[in-house]
N, C-alpha and C positions, 0 to 999 in steps of 0.2 A: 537241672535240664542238661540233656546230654550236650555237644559240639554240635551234632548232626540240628538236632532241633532248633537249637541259638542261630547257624546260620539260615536255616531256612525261615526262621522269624524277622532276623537281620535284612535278609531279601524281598523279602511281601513288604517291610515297612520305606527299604527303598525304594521298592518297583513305584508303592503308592504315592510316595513324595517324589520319585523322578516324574512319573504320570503328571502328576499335578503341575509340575514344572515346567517338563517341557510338552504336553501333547493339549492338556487343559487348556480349555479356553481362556483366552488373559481378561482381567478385571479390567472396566472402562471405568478411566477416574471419572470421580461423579463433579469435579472442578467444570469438566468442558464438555458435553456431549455434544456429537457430530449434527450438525444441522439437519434438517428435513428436507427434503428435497421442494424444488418450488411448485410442484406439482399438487404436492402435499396439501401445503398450507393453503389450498381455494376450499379445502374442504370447511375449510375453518369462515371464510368470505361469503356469510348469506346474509348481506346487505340489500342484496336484491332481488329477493326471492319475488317468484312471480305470486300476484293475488288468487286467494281459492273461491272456490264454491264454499259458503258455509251457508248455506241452506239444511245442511245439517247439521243440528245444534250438540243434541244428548250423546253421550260417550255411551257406548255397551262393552263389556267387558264378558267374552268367552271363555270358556275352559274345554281342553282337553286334555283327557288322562285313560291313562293305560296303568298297568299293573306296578309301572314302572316309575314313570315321572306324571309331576301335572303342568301342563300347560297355560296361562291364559293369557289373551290376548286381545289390544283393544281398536276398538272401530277410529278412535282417533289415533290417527297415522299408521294405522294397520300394523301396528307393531309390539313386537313383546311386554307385556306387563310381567311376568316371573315365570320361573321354571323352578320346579320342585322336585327334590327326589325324593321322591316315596319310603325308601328303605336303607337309609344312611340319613344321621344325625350328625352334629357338631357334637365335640367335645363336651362343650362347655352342656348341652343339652343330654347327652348322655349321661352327664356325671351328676346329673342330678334328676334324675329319670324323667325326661320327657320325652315325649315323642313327636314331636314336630320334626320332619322331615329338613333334611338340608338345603339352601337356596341356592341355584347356580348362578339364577341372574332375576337382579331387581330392577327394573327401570326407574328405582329411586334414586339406585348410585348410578347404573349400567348404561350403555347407550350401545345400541345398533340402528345407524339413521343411512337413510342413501338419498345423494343428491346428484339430481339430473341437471343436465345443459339443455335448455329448451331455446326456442327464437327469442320469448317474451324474458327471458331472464334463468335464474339458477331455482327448481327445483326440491326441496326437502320434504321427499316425503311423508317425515314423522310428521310432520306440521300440515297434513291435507284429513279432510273430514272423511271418513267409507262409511259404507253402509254393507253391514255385514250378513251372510249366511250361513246358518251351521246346519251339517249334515254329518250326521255321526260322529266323528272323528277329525272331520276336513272342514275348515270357515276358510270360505271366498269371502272377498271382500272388493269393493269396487268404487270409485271415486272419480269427479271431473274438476279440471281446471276451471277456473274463470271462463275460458276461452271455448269450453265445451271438449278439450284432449281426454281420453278418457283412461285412465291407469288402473288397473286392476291387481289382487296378488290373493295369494291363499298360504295356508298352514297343515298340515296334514299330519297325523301323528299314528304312527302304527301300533297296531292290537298289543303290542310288547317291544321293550327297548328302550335306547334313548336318544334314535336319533328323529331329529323335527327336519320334515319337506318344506322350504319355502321356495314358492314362484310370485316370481316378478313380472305382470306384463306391461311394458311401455309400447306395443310397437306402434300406436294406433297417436302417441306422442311425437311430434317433431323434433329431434335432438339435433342440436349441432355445437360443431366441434366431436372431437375421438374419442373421448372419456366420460366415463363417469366414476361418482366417487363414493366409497363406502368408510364409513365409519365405525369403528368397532370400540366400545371401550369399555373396560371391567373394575370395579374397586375389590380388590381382592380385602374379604374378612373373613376373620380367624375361625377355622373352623377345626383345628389340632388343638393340642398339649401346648404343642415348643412354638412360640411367637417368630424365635429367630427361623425355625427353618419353612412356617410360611410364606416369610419374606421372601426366601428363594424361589416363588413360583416366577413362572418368564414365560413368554412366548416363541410356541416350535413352529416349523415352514420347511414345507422341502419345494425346494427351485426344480423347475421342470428342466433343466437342462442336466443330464444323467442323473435326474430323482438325487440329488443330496438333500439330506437330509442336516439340517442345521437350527440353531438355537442361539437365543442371548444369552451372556452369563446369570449364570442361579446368583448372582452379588446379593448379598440380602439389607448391604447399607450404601451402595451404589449406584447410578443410574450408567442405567446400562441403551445403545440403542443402535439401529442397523437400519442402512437405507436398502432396499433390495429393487435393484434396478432393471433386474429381467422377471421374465414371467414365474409365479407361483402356484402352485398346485391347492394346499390348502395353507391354512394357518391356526394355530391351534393354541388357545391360554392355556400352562400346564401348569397348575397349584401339584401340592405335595404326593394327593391318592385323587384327585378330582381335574376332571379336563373339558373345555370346552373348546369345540373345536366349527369351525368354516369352511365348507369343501365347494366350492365352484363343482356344476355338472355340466359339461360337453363346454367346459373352456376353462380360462387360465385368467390369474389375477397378473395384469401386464407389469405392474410392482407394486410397492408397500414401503411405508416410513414406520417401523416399531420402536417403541419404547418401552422399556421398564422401570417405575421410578416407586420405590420405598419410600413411605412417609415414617419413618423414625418416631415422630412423633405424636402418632393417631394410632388409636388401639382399635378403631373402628374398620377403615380405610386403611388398610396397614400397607398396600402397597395397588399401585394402580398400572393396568394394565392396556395400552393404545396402540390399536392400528391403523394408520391412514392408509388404504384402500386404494389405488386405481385398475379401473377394469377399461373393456372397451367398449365403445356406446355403439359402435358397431353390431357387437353380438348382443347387446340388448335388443338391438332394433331386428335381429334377425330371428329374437324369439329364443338366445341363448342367455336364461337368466335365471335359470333354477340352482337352490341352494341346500346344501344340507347342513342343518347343523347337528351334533353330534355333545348331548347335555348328560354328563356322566361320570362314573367312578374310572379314574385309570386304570382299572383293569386289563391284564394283555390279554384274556382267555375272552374280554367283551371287545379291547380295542382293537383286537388285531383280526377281527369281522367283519370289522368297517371296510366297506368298499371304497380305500381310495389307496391310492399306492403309498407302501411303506407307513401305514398311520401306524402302526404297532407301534412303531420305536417311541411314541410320544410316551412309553414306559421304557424307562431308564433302568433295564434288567441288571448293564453290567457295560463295563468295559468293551470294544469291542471284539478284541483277540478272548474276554473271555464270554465272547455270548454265545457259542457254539454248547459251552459246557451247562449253562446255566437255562437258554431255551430247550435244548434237547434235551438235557438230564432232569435237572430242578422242579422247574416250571411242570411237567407231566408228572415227577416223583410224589410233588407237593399236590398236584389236582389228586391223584389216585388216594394218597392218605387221605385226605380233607373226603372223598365219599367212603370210609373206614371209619373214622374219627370225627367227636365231632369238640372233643376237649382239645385244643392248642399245643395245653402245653404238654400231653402226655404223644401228640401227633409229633413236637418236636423230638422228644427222648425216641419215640420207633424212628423217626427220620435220621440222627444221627446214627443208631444202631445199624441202617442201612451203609450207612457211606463208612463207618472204621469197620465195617464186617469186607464191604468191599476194597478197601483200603490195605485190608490185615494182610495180605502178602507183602505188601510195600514196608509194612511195619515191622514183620518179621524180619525180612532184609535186611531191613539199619538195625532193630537190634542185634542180630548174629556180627554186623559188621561191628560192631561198639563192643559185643565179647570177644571179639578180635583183638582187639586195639586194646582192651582191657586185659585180656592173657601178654601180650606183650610189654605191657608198662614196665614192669620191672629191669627188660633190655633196654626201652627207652631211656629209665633213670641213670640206667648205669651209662649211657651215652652221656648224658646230659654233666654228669660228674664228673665223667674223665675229662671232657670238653671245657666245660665251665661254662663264661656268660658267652661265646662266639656262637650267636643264633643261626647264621647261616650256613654254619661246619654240623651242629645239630641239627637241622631242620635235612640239608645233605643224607650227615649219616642215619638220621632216621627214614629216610626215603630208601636209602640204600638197605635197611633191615627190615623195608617193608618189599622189597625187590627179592628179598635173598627167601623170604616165605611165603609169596605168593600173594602178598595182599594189596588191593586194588584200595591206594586212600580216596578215591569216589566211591566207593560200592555203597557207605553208609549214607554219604551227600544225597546222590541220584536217587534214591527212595524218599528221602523228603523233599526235594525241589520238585517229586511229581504229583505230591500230594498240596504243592501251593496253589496251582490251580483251583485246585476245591476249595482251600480256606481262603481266597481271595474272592472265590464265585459268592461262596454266603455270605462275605462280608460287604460287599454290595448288592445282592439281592432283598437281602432284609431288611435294609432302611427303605426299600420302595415297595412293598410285599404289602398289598392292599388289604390281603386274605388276614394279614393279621389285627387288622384296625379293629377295635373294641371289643377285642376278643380276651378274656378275662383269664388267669391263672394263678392260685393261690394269692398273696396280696397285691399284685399287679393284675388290674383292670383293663388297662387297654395294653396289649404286648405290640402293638406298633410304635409307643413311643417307652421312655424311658422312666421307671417306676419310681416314684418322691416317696421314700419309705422314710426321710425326715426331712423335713425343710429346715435351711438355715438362714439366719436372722441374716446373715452374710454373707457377699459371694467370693467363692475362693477363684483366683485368676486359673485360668485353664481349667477347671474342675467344674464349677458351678455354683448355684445355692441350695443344692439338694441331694442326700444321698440315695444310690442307686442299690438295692439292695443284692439285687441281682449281678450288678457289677462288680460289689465287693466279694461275693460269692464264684463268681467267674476270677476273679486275682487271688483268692486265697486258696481255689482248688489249683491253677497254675501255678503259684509258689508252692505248694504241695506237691506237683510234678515236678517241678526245680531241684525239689530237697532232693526228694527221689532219686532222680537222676543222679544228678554229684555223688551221691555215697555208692553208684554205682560206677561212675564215671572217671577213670583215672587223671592225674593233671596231665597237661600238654606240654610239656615244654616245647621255649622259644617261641610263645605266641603271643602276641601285642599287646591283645586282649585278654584280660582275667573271662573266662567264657563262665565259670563258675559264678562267679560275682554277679556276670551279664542273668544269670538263671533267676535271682531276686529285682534285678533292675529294672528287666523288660516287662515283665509283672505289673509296677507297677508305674511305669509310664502307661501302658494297657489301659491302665484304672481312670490316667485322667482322661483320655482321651475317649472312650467311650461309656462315661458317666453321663451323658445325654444323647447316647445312642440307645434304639429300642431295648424294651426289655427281653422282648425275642430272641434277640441278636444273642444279648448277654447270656443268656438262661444256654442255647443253641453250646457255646462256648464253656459256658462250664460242665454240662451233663459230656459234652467231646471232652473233657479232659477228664474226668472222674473213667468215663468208659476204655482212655488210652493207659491209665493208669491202670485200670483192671487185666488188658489185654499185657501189659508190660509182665504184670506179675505172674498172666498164665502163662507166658512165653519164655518166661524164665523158667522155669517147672518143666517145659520140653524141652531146652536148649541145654544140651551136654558140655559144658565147658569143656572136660575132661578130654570129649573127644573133637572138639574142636582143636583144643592145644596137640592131640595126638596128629590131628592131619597136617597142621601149619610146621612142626618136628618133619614130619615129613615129604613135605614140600621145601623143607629147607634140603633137606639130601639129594632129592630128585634134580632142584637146582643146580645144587652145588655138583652132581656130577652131569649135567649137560642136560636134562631129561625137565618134566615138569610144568605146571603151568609158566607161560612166558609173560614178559614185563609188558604192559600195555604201554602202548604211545604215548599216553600221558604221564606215564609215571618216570618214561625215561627222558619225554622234555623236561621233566620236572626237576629233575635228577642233573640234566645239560647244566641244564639255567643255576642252581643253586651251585653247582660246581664252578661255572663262569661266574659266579656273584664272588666267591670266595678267592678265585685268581683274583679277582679285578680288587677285593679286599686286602691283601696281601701284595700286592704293585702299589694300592695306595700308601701303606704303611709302611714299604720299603722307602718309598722313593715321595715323602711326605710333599705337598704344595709350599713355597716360598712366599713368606708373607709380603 
């Protein structure tokens, strides 16, 4: 692997560990989580719920369904019994061919209940009898107090889609006090591959005040939790490729207490999802009580449809300095293939073919620059010999003989630090790329997660209990480009770093750390490096050493008599600075420190 290339890989893996450091959201010990606000905790106080009407005894259970999801819903407490999606499966049902649809929410584990303030007491109306109607698509349902207050709601579900209409009418109820309270709460179960990175699902919110958009930490063995004290727009559970989300219609959730809390130790419930709700009973009573739920695959080409500000982002494209590249570019590059293609992985090999075709000036660049530096070496060596070990007098005069022939030591940098943008954009878009969920290629089955081409009786710390076949295949075509390079690559003297040595090491750091990264991802990565290795070799076959070394000859004359390309700014800070380093090296040695 050339210099150019090791630093630009040295930078992406910093950029990603600074990101993480300093902009990442920080882990909440799971020792102490922050309290719930007290407003919270009444949701929890129905000690004194007022008495119903049960004059009606028998439960009826409705369905509605569209193309998409199925609904049903029960006459006791007017409220969700499941939601289904029609055309997405769990794993575990995929991989052994069934067809049962995936569940978003069971009212076995799940709970969506809403409790009202009335005169006679608190409210709950999962616990009240309706009697229901279905028409088409839409079940109204309608129900009385004790007292004879009459509460009514409905469900409505469109011809296609996924998202559910719910209205709420109290206003014909007496509410007092300012609130009322919603509860929300979901058992997240496994519906991926990787257990660990279900755990990472959390709950997203953007605060009505400049729409920020914000989230708990993905902690997947943490409890994580956030009191939100102003008003909210929606709130949304975000699992891995699956999102349920709650949008208030012509008003605002006044706040909310979220929690996230992993059970480590249930393979069922693997991580539970809560949020206490407060709204205002105000806009209840005014008749502002309609809801949208929103029961679906994360997809941004479906979520970013949804009528509510900013729901897109509850897809985790990218970074955000890199979302410009990845929604504008990617995201439409990857819709157009996929109506082209309907194989994955032959949609990835045309997709990278697109990006190093468009790349290939950039690459031509650094290589010319690297035969550069490569017809030079041998004035480099001879510097470095007469000098001996003083890296600073070396590093000087080889600035100064890259001064004296015109050579710009960025020209080969700046072609790959433009090209980290892209390999930064894919290496976050494809861990969240829905498109690719159980989409099968050669022995890898599903290309969203990472292929078990052998299981091991044993797990290896950072690596796993499983090898990635694709991974290993992605490190050995990169070591392959490492050899490459070096036998093309001159040594550097006076550099800190063996870069050569770096060309086998980074390799296979690579390996552990995306051995339980998709197989997409990995496959994406090795077919880019077999195809930069091809353009290397064609780029060699146009590139004239001959008359490269003829023009850098004469650019050394043109210099040397007044005439010629001139030194760039940086080459002669460059040039300042190593030349101050060497005084100040030489004032030390004269004039040594007294112990």
């Amino acid at each position: 692997m050339d210099r150019n290339s090791i630093t630009g890989i040295v930078l992406i893996m910093g950029m990603l560990l600074g990101y993480q450091y300093f902009f990442a959201p920080k882990e909440v010990p799971a020792v102490k989580a922050k309290a719930v606000t007290q407003k919270a905790i009444i949701l929890k106080d129905t000690a004194k719920l007022v008495s119903i009407d049960s004059s009606i005894k028998q439960e009826q259970i409705f369905t509605l369904e569209n193309k998409d999801i199925i609904v049903k819903v029960s006459s006791k407490g007017a409220k969700l019994v499941s939601v289904q999606l029609k055309n997405y499966k769990t794993y575990a049902n995929f991989n052994v061919g069934k067809s049962e649809g995936l569940y978003l929410y069971n009212t076995a584990s799940d709970e969506f209940s809403i409790e009202l303030p009335t005169t006679a007491g608190k409210v709950k109306v999962a616990n009240l009898d309706f009697k229901g109607v279905q028409t088409g698509n839409k079940v109204t349902f309608s129900g009385a107090l004790a007292n004879g207050q009459i509460i009514s709601s409905s469900y409505t579900l469109p011809e296609s889609g996924f998202l559910v209409d719910y209205q709420l009418d109290a206003k014909s109820v007496i509410l007092t006090g300012g609130d009322y309270f919603i509860h929300w709460k979901e058992q997240v179960h496994q519906s991926e591959k990787d257990i660990t990175e279900e755990r990472k699902a959390t709950i997203n919110y953007l605060l009505t005040e400049d729409e920020e958009f914000d989230y708990l930490s993905e902690n997947p063995s943490s409890v994580t939790n956030e009191n939100l004290d102003q008003s909210t727009k929606w709130i949304s559970f975000k699992k891995k490729y699956f999102l349920t989300g709650l949008i208030p219609q012509g008003f605002t959730f006044k706040s909310a207490a979220l929690t996230a809390t992993p059970n480590l130790t249930d393979s069922v419930n693997i991580k539970t999802l809560d949020a206490q709700i407060i709204a205002s009973a105000q806009d209840l009573a005014a008749g502002k009580s309609n809801f949208t739920f929103y029961f679906g695959p994360n997809d941004y080409s479906i979520v970013n449809k949804v009528e509510a500000p900013n729901f897109g982002k509850n897809v985790k494209l990218s970074y955000d300095f890199l979302l410009p590249i990845t929604k504008y570019i990617f995201v439409p590059l990857f819709g157009f293939l996929e109506s082209l293609f309907s194989n994955y992985g032959l949609l990835i090999v045309v997709l990278v073919l697109i990006i190093k075709t468009a790349l290939l000036p950039l690459t031509y660049k650094s290589y010319v620059s690297m035969a550069k530096t490569r017809i030079l070496a041998p004035e480099i060596a001879a510097i470095k010999e007469k000098i001996g070990d003083d890296a600073a007098r070396v590093q000087q005069e080889t600035m100064k003989l890259y001064g004296e022939v015109g050579v710009n030591p960025l020209s080969g940098c700046i072609p790959v630090l433009a090209t980290m943008p892209v390999l930064m954009a894919v290496f976050m878009l494809f861990p969240n790329l829905i498109n690719l969920r159980q989409e099968s290629f050669l022995w890898a089955n599903d290309l969203s997660t990472y292929d078990s081409f052998l299981n091991l009786p044993f797990n290896i710390p950072f690596y796993g209990s499983h090898v990635s076949l694709f991974c290993l295949l992605m490190t050995v075509s990169q070591l392959a480009y490492g050899y490459y390079n070096n036998q093309i690559t001159p040594d550097q003297p006076g550099q800190p770093i063996n870069m050569k040595m770096m060309a086998y090491v980074t390799p296979v750091i690579f390996m552990f750390v995306m051995n339980s990264f998709p197989a997409g991802l990995s496959f994406y990565y090795f077919v880019s490096n077999l195809v930069t290795i091809g353009q290397q070799l064609a780029i060699r076959k146009f590139v004239n050493e001959d008359k490269i070394k003829a023009l850098l000859d004469e650019n050394r004359k043109k210099i040397a008599a007044g005439g010629g390309p001139k030194k760039s700014k940086f080459s002669q800070y460059l040039q300042t600075q190593l030349k101050t380093m060497e005084e100040q090296q030489k004032a030390t040695t004269k004039n040594p420190k007294k112990k």
